[in-house]
C-alpha positions in Angstrom: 0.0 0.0 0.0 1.4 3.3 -1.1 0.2 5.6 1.1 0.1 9.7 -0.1 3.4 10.7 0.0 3.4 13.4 3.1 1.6 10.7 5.1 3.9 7.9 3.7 6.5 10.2 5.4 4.9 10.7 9.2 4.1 7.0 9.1 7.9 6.0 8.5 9.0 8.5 10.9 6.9 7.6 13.4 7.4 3.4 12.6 11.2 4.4 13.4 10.1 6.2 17.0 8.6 2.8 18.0 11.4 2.4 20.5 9.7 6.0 22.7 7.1 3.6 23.5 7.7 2.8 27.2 7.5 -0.9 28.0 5.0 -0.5 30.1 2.8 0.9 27.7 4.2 -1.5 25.3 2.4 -4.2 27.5 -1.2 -2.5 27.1 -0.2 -2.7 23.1 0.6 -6.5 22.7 -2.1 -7.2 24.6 -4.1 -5.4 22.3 -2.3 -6.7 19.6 -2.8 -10.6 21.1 -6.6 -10.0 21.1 -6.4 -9.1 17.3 -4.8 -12.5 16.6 -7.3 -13.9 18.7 -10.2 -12.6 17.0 -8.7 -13.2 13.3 -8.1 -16.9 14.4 -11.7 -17.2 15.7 -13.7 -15.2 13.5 -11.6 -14.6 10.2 -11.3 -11.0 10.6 -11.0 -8.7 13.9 -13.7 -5.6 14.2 -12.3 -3.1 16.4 -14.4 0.1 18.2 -12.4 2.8 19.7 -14.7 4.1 22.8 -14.0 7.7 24.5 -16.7 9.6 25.8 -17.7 12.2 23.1 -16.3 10.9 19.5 -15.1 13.8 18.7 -11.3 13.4 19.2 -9.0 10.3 20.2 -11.7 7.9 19.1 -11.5 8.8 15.4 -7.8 9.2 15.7 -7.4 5.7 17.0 -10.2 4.1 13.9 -8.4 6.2 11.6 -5.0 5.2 12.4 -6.0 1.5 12.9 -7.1 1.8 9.6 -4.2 2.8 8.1 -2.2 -0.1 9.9 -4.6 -2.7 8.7 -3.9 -1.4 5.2 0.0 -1.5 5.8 0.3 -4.8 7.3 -2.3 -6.4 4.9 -4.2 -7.2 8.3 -8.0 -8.5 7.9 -9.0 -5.6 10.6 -12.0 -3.6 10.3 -12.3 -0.1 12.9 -15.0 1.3 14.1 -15.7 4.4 17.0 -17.9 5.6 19.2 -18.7 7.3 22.4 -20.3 7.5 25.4 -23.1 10.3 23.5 -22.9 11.8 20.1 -20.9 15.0 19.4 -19.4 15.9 16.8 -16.5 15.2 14.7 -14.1 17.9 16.6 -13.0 20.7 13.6 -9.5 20.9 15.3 -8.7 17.3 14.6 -10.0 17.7 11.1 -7.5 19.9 10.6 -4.7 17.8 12.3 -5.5 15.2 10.1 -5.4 17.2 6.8 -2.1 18.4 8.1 -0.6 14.9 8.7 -1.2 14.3 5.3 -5.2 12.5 5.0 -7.3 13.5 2.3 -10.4 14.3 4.5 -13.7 15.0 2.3 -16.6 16.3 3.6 -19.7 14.0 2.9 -22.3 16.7 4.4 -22.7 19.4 6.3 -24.9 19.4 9.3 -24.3 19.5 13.0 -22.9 16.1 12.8 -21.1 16.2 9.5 -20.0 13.1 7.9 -16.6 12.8 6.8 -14.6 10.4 4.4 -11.0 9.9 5.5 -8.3 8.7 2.6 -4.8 7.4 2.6 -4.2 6.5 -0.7 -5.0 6.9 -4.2 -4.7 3.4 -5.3 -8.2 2.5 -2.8 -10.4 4.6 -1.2 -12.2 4.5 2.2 -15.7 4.1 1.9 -16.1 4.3 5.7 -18.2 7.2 6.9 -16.6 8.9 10.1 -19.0 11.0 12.7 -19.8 10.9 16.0 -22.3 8.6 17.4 -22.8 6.3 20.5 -20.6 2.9 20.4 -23.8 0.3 20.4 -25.0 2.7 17.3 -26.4 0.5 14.5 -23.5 1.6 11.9 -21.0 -0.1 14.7 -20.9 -4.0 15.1 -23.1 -5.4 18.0 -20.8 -8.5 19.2 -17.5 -10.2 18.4 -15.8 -6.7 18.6 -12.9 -5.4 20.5 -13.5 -2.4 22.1 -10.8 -0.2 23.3 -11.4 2.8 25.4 -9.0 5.7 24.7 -10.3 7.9 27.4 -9.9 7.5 31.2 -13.9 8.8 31.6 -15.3 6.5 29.3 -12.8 3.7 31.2 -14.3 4.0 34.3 -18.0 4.7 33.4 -17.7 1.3 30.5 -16.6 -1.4 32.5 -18.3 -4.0 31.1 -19.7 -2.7 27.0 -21.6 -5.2 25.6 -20.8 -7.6 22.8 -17.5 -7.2 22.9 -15.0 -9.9 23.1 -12.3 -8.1 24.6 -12.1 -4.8 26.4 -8.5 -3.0 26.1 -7.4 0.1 28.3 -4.9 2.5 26.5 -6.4 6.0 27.5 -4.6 9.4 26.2 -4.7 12.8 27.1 -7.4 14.8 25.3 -5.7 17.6 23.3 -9.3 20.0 24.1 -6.8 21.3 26.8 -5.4 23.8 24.3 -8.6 24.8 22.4 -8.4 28.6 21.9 -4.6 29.1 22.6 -1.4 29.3 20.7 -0.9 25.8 21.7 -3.7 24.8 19.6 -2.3 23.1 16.1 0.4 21.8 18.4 -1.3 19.7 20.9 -3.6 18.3 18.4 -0.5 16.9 16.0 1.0 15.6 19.3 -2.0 13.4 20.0 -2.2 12.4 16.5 1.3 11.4 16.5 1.3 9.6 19.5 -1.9 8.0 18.7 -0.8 7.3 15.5 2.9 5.6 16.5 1.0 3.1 18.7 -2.0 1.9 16.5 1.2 0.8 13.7 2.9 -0.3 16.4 -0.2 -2.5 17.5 -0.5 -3.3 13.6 3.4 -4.3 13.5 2.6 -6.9 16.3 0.3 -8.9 15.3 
């Protein structure tokens, strides 16, 4: 897969950064990576739903991103997000995205738009990204792996339903710097960080 060429860069860059990944956090990742295995070995293919409370942020970032790694390592993975309520899509991480190098299209405009994220010209994503509630109809209802990305939806989801597994690997939200000059800054952070891990995970299995 030949991913577009800025993003083809970041996702090199941050494939050779694996080794920042602290081991302990590199435990929460193979175990992640294990239940992918697990589900591919049991079901043919692993569906994945990244959980944080509003699906407006980390959630995408982590569907996105596990996206892309399935699509790298030729992995039979298919993401999904959700959240704890319905948002919206957040417009600073729109822009993050666009600025790591996905081709983000608009798919209509509304308080809760739907967007179409793409890494590559060779195939495109016909995956609709917005923000809804994780048991939402559009998401798998069993045999899923659910990972929570936020420690808020963590502690209120400890059991979600139909899931298989139930993975831990909360980050910090980058809303912290919405409205300062640390704005574009925070938000590449997260993606980056996000981002490093979910190839990691991909690498893994």
């Amino acid at each position: 897969m030949k991913f577009y060429p800025q993003l083809q860069q970041l996702v090199q860059e941050l494939e050779q950064d694996f080794t920042s990944i602290s081991e302990e956090r590199k435990t929460d990742l193979n175990l992640f990576a294990e239940k992918i295995k697990e589900s591919i070995q049991q079901f043919d293919k692993a569906k994945v739903i990244v959980i944080c409370t509003h699906n407006s942020r980390r959630s995408h970032l982590g569907q996105v991103w596990l996206m892309l790694a399935a699509e790298k390592y030729n992995l039979p993975v298919e993401t999904f997000s959700g959240g704890t309520e319905a948002t919206a899509f957040h417009p600073n991480m729109i822009e993050a995205l666009k600025t790591a190098g996905f081709q983000v299209e608009k798919l209509e405009d509304d308080e809760n738009p739907r967007y179409q994220i793409n890494i590559s010209e060779d195939e495109k994503n016909e995956e609709q990204l917005f923000s809804k509630v994780y048991s939402d109809e559009y998401n798998p209802q069993e045999n899923f792996i659910a990972v929570m990305v936020c420690t808020e939806a963590d502690g209120g989801c400890p059991f979600v339903a139909g899931s298989v597994a139930r993975i831990s690997l909360p980050y910090q939200d980058p809303k912290y710097a919405d409205g300062t000059s640390e704005e574009k800054e925070a938000y590449l952070y997260t993606l980056k960080e996000i981002g490093r891990e979910m190839l990691y995970v991909g690498a893994q299995v």
